[in-house]
Structure formats: structure tokens, C-alpha cells
C-alpha positions in Angstrom: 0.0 0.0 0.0 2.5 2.7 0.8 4.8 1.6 -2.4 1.5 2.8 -4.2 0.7 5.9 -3.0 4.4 6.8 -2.9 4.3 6.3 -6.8 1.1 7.7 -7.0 2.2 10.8 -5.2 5.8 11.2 -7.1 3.7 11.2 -10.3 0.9 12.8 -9.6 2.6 15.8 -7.6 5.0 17.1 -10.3 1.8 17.1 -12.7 0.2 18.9 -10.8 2.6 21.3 -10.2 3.5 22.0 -14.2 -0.4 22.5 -14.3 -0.4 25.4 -11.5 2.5 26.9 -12.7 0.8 26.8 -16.7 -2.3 28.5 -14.8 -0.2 31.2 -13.1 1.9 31.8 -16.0 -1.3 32.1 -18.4 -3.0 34.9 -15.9 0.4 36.3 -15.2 0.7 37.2 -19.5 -3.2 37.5 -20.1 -2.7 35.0 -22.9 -6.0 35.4 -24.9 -5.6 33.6 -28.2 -6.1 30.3 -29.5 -1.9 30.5 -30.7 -0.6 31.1 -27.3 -3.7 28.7 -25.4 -2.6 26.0 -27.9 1.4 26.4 -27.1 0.8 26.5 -23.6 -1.3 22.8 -23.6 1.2 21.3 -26.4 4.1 22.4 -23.9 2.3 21.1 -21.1 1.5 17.8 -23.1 5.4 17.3 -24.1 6.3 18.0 -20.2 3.9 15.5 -18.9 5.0 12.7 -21.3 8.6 13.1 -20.9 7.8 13.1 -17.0 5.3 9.6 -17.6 8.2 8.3 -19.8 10.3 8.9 -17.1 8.2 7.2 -14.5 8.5 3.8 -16.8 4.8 4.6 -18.3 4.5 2.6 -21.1 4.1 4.6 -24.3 0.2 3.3 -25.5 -0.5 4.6 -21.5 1.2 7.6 -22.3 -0.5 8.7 -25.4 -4.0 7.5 -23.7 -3.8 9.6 -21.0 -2.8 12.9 -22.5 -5.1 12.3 -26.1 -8.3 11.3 -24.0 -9.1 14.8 -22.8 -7.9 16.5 -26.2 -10.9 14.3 -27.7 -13.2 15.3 -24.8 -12.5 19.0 -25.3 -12.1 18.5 -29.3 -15.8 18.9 -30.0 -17.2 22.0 -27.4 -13.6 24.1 -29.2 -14.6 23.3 -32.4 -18.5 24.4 -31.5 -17.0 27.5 -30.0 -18.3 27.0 -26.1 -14.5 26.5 -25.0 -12.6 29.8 -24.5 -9.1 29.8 -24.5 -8.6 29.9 -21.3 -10.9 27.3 -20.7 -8.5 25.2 -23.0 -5.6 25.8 -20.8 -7.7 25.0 -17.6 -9.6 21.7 -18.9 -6.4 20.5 -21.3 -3.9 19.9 -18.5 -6.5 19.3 -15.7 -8.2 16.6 -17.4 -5.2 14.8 -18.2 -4.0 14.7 -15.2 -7.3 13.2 -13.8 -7.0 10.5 -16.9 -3.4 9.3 -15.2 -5.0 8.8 -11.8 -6.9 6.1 -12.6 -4.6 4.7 -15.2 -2.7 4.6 -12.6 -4.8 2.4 -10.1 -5.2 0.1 -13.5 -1.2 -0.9 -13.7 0.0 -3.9 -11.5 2.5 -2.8 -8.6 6.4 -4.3 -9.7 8.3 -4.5 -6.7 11.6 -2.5 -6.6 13.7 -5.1 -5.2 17.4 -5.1 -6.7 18.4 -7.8 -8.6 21.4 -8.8 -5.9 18.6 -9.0 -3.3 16.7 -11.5 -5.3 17.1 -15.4 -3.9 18.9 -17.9 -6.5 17.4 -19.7 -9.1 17.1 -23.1 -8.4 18.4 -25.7 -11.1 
């Protein structure tokens, strides 16, 4: 139990983290067009996958989690009821609550070094 919400917190945190920072950063240059919303989720997007990469995410999990809220949000953008800002809010926000439960979904592997493991028997 604790080996799980130790890797659920270590990849979780720093997500949520880029996504405040995104936020703050948006307000703090009152982006307002669809160029800069659309830079600031792709960067996000790249940041989060190199991070899930990095936390031994497989890549089909990878690409699952960050395209699942780009479909969701696909259709109200292109039917104008999603702002930019509401791009740069629901983008990042959403994925991150895709990897939570993809997370819950992938088996535990226990970090046990190899010299620690007991000899094969013949």
C-alpha cells in the first residue's frame, strides 16, 4: 500500500505542479488567443509525457492519457463553447485526472534489486 501511494504521489505531484504553474503563467501574461492557449497545452502535453516516460509509463498509456481529454475537449472548441482559457484550464486538468486512474489500473512491480533476489534453483 505505501509503495503505491508513494508512486502515486511522485507522479501525480510534479503534474500537478506544471499545471499550476501553466495557470499562473497564463494569468500572469493574459494570454488570450487560441496561438498562445494552444502552445501552452502542447508544452504542457510534451512535459507530462517526458515526466510519464520517465516514471516507466508505457508509451500506448502515455499517449492514452494525454489524447483522451484532447478528444473530450475536441468537439465543445470546435462548437465555439470552449474559450481559450478554458483550453488551458480543462487541457492539462483533465489529463492529469485520466493518469490517476490509469494509474490504479497498472500492477504494482516491486523494486527489489536484482542482488537482493534469492537464486534460481536448477
Amino acid at each position: 500500500m505505501v509503495q503505491f501511494l508513494t508512486g502515486w504521489a511522485t507522479t501525480l505531484l510534479p503534474l500537478l505542479v506544471a499545471v499550476t504553474g501553466l495557470e499562473l503563467g497564463w494569468s500572469l501574461l493574459g494570454g488570450t488567443t487560441w496561438l498562445v492557449a494552444g502552445a501552452g497545452v502542447v508544452g504542457w502535453a510534451l512535459l507530462a509525457a517526458g515526466w510519464l516516460f520517465h516514471r516507466d509509463w508505457r508509451a500506448g498509456a502515455v499517449v492514452a492519457a494525454l489524447g483522451a481529454p484532447v478528444a473530450v475537449l475536441a468537439g465543445p472548441a470546435v462548437l465555439g463553447w470552449l474559450a481559450p482559457p478554458g483550453a488551458v484550464l480543462w487541457g492539462p486538468v483533465s489529463a492529469v485526472l485520466t493518469v490517476a486512474p490509469a494509474m490504479a489500473a497498472q500492477p504494482l512491480t516491486p523494486d527489489v534489486p536484482p542482488s537482493a533476489e534469492p537464486p534460481a534453483r536448477g
